[in-house]
C-alpha positions as CSV (number, residue, x, y, z in Angstrom):
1,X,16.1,-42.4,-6.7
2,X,12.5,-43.0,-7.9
3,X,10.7,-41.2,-9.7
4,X,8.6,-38.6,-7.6
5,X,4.8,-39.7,-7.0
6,X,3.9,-36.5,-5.1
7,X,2.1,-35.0,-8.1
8,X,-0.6,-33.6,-6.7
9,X,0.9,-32.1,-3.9
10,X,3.5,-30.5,-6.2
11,X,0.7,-29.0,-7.9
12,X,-0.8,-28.1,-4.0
13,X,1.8,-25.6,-3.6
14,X,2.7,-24.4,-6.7
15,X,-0.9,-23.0,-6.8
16,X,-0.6,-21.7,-3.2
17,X,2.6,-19.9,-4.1
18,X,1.1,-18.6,-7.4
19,X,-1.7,-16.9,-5.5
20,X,0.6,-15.2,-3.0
21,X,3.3,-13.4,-5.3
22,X,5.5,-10.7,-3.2
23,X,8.2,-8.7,-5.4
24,X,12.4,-8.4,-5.0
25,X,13.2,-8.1,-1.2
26,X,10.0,-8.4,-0.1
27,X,9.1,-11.6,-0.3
28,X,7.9,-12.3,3.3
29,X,5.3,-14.5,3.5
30,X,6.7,-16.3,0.9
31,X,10.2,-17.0,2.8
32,X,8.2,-17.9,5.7
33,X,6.3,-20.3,3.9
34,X,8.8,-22.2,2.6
35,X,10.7,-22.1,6.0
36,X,8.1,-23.8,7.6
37,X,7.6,-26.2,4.7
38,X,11.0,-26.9,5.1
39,X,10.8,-27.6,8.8
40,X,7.9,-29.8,8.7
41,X,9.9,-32.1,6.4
42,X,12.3,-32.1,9.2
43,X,15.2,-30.4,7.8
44,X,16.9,-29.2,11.1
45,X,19.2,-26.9,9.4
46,X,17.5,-23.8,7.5
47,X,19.1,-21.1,7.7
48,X,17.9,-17.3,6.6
49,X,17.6,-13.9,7.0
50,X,20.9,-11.8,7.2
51,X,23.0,-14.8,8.2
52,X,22.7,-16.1,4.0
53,X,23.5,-12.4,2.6
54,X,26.5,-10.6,2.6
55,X,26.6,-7.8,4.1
56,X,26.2,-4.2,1.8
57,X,25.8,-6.3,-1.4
58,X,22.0,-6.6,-2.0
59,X,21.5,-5.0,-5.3
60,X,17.7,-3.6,-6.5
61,X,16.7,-2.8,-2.7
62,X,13.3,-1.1,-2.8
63,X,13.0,1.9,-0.2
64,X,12.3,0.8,3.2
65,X,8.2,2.3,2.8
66,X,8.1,-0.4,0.4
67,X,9.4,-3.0,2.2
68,X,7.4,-2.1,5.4
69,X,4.3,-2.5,3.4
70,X,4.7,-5.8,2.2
71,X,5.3,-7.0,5.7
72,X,2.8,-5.9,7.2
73,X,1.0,-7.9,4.4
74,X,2.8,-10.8,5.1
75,X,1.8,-10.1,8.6
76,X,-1.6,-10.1,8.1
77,X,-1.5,-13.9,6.8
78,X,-0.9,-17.1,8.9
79,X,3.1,-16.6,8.5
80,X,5.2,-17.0,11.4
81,X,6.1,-13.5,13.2
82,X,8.8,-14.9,14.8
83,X,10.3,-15.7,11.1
84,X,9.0,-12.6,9.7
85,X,10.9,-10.9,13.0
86,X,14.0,-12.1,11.1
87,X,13.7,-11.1,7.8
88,X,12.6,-7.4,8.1
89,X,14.4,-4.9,6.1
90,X,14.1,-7.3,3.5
91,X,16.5,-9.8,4.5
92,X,14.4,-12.5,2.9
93,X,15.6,-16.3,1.0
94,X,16.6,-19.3,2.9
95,X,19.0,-22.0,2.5
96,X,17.9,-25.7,3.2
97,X,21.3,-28.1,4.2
98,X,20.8,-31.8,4.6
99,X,24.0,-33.9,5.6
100,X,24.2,-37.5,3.8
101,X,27.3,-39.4,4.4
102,X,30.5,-38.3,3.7
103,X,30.8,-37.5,-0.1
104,X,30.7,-33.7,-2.7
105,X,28.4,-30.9,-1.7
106,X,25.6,-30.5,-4.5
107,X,23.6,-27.5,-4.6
108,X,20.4,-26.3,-6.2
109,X,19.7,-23.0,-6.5
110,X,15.9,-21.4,-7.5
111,X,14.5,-17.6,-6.8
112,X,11.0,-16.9,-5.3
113,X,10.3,-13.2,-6.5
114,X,7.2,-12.8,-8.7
115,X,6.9,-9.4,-10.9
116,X,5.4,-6.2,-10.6
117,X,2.8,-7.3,-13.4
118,X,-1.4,-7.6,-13.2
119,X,-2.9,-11.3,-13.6
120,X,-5.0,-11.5,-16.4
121,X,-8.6,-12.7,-15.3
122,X,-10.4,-13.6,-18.0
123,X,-11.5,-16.5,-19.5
124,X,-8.9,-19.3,-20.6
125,X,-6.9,-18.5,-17.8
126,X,-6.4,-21.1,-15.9
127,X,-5.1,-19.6,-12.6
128,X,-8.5,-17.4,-12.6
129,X,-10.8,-20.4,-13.7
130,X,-9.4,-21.9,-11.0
131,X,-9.5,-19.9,-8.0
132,X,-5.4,-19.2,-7.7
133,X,-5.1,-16.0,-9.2
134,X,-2.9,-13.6,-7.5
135,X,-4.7,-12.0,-4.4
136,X,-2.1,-8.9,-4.7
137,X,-3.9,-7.2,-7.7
138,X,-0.4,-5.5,-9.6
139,X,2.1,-8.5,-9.2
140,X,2.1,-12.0,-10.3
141,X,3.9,-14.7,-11.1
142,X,4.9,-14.4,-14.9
143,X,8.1,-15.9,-14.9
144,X,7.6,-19.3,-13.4
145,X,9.0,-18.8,-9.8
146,X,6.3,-20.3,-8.2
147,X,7.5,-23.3,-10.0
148,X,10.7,-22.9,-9.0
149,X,10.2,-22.8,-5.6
150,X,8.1,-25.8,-5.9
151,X,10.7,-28.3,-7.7
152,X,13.1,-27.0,-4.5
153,X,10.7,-28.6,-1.9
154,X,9.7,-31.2,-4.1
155,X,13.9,-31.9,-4.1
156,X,13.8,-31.2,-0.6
157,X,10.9,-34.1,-0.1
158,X,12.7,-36.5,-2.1
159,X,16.0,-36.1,0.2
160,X,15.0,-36.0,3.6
161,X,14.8,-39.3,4.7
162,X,16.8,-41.1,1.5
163,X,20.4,-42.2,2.3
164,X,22.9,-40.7,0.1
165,X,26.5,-40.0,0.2
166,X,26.7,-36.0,0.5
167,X,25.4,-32.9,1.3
168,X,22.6,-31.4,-0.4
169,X,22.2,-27.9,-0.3
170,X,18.7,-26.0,-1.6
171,X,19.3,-22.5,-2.1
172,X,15.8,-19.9,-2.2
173,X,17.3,-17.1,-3.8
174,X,15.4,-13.7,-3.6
175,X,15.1,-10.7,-5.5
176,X,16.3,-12.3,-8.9
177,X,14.0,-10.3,-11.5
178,X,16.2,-6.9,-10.2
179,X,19.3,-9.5,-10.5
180,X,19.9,-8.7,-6.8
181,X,19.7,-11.8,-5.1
182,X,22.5,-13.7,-6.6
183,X,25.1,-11.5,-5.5
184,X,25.2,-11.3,-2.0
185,X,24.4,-15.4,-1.1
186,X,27.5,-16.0,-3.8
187,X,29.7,-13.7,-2.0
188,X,27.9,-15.0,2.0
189,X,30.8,-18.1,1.6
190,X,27.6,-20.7,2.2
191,X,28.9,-21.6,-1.4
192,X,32.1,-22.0,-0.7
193,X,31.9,-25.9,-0.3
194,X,29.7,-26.8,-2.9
195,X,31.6,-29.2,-5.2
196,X,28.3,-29.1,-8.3
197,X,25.8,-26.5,-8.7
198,X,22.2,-26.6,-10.8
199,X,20.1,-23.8,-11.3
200,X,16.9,-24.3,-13.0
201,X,14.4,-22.5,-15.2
202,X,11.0,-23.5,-16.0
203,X,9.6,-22.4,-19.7
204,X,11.8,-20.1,-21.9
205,X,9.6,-20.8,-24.7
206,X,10.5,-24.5,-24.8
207,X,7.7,-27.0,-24.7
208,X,6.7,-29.6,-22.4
209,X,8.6,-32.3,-22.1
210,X,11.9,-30.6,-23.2
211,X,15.3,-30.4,-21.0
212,X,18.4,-28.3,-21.9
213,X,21.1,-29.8,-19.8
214,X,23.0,-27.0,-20.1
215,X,22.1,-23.6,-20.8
216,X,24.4,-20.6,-21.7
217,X,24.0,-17.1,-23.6
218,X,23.8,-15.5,-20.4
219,X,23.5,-11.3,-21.0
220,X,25.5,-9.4,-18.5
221,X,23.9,-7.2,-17.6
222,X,24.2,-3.0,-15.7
223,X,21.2,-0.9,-14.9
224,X,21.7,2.8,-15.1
225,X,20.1,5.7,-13.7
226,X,21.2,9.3,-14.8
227,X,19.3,12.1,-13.5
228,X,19.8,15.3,-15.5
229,X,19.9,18.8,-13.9
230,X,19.3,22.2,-16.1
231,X,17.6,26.2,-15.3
232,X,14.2,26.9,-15.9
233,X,12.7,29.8,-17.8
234,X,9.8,30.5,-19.2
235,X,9.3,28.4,-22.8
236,X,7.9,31.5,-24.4
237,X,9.2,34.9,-23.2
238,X,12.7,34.0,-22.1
239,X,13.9,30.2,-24.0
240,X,17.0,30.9,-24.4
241,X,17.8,31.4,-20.5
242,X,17.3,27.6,-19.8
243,X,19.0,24.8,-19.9
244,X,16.7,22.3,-21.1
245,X,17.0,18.9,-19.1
246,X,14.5,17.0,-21.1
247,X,16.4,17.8,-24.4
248,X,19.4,16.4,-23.0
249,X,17.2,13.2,-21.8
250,X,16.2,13.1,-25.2
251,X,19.4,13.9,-26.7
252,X,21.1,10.9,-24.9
253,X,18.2,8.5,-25.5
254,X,18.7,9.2,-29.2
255,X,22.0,8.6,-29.2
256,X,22.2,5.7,-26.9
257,X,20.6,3.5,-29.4
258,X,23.1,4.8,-31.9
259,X,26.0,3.5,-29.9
260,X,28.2,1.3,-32.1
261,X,28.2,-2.3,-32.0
262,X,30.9,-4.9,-31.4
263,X,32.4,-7.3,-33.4
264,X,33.0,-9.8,-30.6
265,X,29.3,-10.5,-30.1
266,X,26.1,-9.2,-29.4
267,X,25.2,-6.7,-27.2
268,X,21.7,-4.3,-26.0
269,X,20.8,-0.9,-24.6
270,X,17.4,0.3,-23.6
271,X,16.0,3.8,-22.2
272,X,13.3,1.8,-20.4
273,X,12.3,4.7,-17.9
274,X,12.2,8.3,-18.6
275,X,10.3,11.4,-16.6
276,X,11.1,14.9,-16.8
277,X,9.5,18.7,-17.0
278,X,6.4,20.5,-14.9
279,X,4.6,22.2,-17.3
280,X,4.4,23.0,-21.2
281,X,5.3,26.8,-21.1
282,X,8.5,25.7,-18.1
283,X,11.8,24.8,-19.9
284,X,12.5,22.0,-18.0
285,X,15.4,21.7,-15.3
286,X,15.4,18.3,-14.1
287,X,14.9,15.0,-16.2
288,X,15.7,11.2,-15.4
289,X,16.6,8.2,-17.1
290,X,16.2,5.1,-16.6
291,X,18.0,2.2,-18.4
292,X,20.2,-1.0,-19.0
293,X,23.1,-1.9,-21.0
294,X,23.6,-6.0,-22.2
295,X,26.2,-7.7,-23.4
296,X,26.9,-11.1,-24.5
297,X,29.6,-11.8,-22.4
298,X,30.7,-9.4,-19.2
299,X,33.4,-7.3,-21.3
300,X,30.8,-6.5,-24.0
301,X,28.7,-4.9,-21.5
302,X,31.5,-3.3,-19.9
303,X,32.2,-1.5,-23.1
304,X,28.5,-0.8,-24.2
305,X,28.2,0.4,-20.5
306,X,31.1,2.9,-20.6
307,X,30.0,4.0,-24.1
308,X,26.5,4.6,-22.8
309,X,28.0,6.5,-19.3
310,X,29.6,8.7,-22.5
311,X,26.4,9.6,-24.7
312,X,24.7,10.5,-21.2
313,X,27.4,12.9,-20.4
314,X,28.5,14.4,-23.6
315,X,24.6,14.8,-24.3
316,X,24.0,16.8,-20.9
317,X,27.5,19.0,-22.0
318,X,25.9,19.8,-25.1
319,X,22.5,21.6,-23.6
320,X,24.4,23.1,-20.7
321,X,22.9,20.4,-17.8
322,X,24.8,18.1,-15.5
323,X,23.8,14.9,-14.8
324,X,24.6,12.2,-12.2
325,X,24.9,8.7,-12.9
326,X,24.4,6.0,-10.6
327,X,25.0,2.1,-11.6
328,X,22.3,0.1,-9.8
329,X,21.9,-3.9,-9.9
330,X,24.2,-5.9,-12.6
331,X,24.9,-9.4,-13.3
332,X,27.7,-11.5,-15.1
333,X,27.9,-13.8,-18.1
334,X,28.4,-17.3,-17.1
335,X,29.1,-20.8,-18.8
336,X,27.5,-24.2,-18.0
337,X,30.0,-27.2,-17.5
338,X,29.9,-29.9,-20.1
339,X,30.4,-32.1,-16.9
340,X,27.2,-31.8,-15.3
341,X,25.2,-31.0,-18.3
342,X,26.0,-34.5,-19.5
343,X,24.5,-35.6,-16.2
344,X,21.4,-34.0,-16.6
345,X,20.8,-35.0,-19.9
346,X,21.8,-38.5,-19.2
347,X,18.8,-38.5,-16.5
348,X,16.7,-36.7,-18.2
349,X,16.3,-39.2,-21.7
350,X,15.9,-41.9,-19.1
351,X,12.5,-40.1,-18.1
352,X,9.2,-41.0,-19.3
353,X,8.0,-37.7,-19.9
354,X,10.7,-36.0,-21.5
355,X,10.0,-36.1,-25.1
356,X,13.2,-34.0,-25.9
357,X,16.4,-33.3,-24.7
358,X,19.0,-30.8,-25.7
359,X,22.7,-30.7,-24.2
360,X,23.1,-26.5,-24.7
361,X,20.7,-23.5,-25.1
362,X,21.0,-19.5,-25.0
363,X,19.0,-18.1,-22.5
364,X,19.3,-15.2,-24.6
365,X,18.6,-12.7,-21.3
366,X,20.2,-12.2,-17.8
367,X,19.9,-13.8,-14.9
368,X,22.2,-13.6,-11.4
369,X,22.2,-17.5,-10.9
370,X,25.4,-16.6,-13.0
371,X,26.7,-15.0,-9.5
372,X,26.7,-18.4,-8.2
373,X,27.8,-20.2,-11.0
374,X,30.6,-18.3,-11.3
375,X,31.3,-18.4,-7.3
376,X,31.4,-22.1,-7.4
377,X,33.8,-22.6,-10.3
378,X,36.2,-20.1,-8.8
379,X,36.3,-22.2,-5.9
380,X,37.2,-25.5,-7.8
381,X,33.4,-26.6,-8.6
382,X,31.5,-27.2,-11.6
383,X,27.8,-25.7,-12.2
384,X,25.1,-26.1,-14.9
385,X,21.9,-24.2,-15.6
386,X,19.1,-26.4,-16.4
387,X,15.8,-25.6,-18.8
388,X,12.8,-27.4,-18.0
389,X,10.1,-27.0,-20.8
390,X,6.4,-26.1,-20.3
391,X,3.9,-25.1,-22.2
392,X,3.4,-21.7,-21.2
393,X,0.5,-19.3,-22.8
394,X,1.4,-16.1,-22.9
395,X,5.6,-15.3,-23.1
396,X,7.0,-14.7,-20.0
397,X,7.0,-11.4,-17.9
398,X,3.4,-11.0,-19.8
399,X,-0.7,-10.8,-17.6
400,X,-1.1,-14.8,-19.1
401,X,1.7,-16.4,-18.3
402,X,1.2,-19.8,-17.2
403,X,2.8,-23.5,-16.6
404,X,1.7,-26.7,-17.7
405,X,1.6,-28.6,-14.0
406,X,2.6,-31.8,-15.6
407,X,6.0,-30.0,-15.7
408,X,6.4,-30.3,-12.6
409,X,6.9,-33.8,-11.9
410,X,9.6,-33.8,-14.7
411,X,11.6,-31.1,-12.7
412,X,11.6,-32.7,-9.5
413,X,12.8,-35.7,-11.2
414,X,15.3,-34.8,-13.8
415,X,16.8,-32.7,-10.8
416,X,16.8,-34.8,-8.2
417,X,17.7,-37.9,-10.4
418,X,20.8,-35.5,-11.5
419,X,21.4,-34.6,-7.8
420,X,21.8,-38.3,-7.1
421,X,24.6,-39.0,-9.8
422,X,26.3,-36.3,-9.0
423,X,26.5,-37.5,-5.3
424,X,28.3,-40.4,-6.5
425,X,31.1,-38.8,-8.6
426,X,29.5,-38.9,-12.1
427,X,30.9,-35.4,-12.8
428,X,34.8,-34.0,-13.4
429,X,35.4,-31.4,-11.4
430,X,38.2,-30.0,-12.9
């Protein structure tokens, strides 16, 4: 397949998806823009809404205020309501299938949730210089998703109307930055089929011009929530009739990051969240937590998460409290296939632009792309998670985070190039 020449309309809609960020299960107007992007290519079969999720397993679902709110938003734009009409409640993604001749299923995944972080706007950023800062003052895109979306229509454009020998399938996974997305399309069975999977990730502090064909060092990952429970009194007449919540918190924070490490690899905790108390002179009575346990591969964080589940309890024992612990979003380790990272880095040193090319990386962090990963090699398939470098000011997650738009030309390429070998057998699924 030839290189793609649709430069500046790649750029076109990365910017207009930069400009419209909407967070985890929310992302309304979003969906429905790429749906009708996606229809106007004349892909007959999208499918979206609760049809691509299983049913009871979206993880990181914000309350249903939330959600409300952000369609209304999306409302308010030029978004389809008939679309929108489908996704409420936060049913939001789609799933793009275009039927070649007979010959393996290939699919590529990329999420479309921007973060709950403010945009810079001052100068030397280009988004603001520009005019395609984010109208939704508190969120952005600082992780590259608006890229990500774009190198899946840009794959999508360079498909359409090709003949090829397959099925191509284009997966816009919501929700990903609460690692809640991944789960329920993995276990939907729309994955079921696939024969070679790519997901894709744009920066990762690698520069332009780099590709890691296959990236590993995938963190599993739980979040926690433990909500303490104590007696009030008053602080100065009567402390010793309390049962001091916050000391607990505190007593469990302390001794979470004193939990011991593993000799089988690394692993992470963080109190990321904490609130607790009413007043100075009130022992306190009710205290939360809020946190996340990591672990190099999906049995570490099994035992750093049992361990912390521990700490929390034995801390609120000690100063008289209960607590209650709820496990909210997690997602597992996974492993890239030699077998299709050898594919992408066989396309990707034939490119031009691509200045570097490494066959393995650690993400180093978590991501619930390793849902589908996973999903597809139980059933017989291979999968790979590909790094496309950019120069990105700012690290990820941060108010200046950035890409360098010449990247994007280089995804749609190395991706679809990959796509197209893969179609014709140049992988062992074993």
């Amino acid at each position: 397949m030839a290189e793609s020449v649709h430069s500046d309309w790649l750029v076109s809609r990365r910017r207009e998806f930069h400009r419209r960020p909407e967070p985890a299960w929310c992302e309304f107007q979003t969906t429905a823009r790429i749906i009708e992007e996606l229809r106007a290519f004349g892909v007959d079969d999208v499918a979206f809404g609760p049809e691509i999720l299983a049913e009871g397993e979206r993880q990181g679902l914000p309350d249903r205020e939330t959600r409300d709110a952000w369609l209304n938003r999306a409302r308010e734009t030029e978004a389809d309501d008939e679309i929108l009409d489908e996704l409420a409640g936060g049913y939001t993604g789609a799933i793009a299938t275009i039927e070649g001749g007979d010959g393996p299923t290939v699919a590529l995944r990329v999420d479309i949730d921007g973060l709950p972080q403010r945009e810079a706007d001052g100068p030397g950023h280009q988004p603001a210089e520009e005019g395609f800062r984010s109208v939704h003052e508190g969120y952005m895109h600082a992780c590259g998703h608006d890229a990500h979306m774009t190198f899946g229509l840009g794959v999508v454009r360079e498909f359409v109307d090709a003949d090829f020998d397959g099925t191509l399938k284009v997966i816009f996974q919501p929700a990903e930055e609460v690692v809640g997305g991944g789960r329920p399309i993995a276990k939907s069975g729309r994955l079921d089929d696939v024969d070679a999977l790519l997901a894709v990730h744009i920066g990762l502090d690698n520069p332009s011009g780099t590709v890691i064909a296959g990236m590993g060092g995938f963190y599993a990952v739980t979040h926690l929530e433990a909500t303490f429970a104590g007696e009030s009194a008053h602080a100065g007449a009567q402390p010793n009739a309390g049962a001091n919540a916050v000391q607990a918190m505190a007593t469990a924070i302390q001794n979470l990051y004193g939990i011991a490490r593993h000799g089988d690899g690394a692993t992470r905790v963080n109190a990321g969240e904490v609130a607790g108390g009413t007043a100075s002179n009130i022992i306190a009575e009710d205290a939360y937590l809020e946190g996340e346990v990591r672990g190099e591969t999906t049995e570490l964080m099994d035992y750093t998460r049992d361990r912390a589940e521990q700490v929390i309890e034995s801390a609120a024992e000690m100063h008289d409290c209960t607590v209650d612990i709820e496990r909210g979003s997690e997602a597992p380790s996974a492993e890239s296939d030699d077998a299709v990272a050898d594919v992408v880095a066989g396309v990707a040193d034939g490119h031009d632009g691509v200045t570097h090319v490494a066959p393995t990386g650690d993400l180093g962090a978590s991501e619930d792309a390793t849902y589908l990963m996973n999903r597809v090699q139980e059933t017989g398939g291979v999968a790979s998670f590909v790094g496309i470098g950019t120069n990105h000011p700012g690290g990820h997650h941060t108010a200046t985070f950035d890409v360098d738009e010449r990247s994007l030309d280089i995804g749609v390429d190395v991706l679809a190039g990959t796509i197209e070998k893969l179609f014709s057998g140049e992988h062992d699924a074993e």
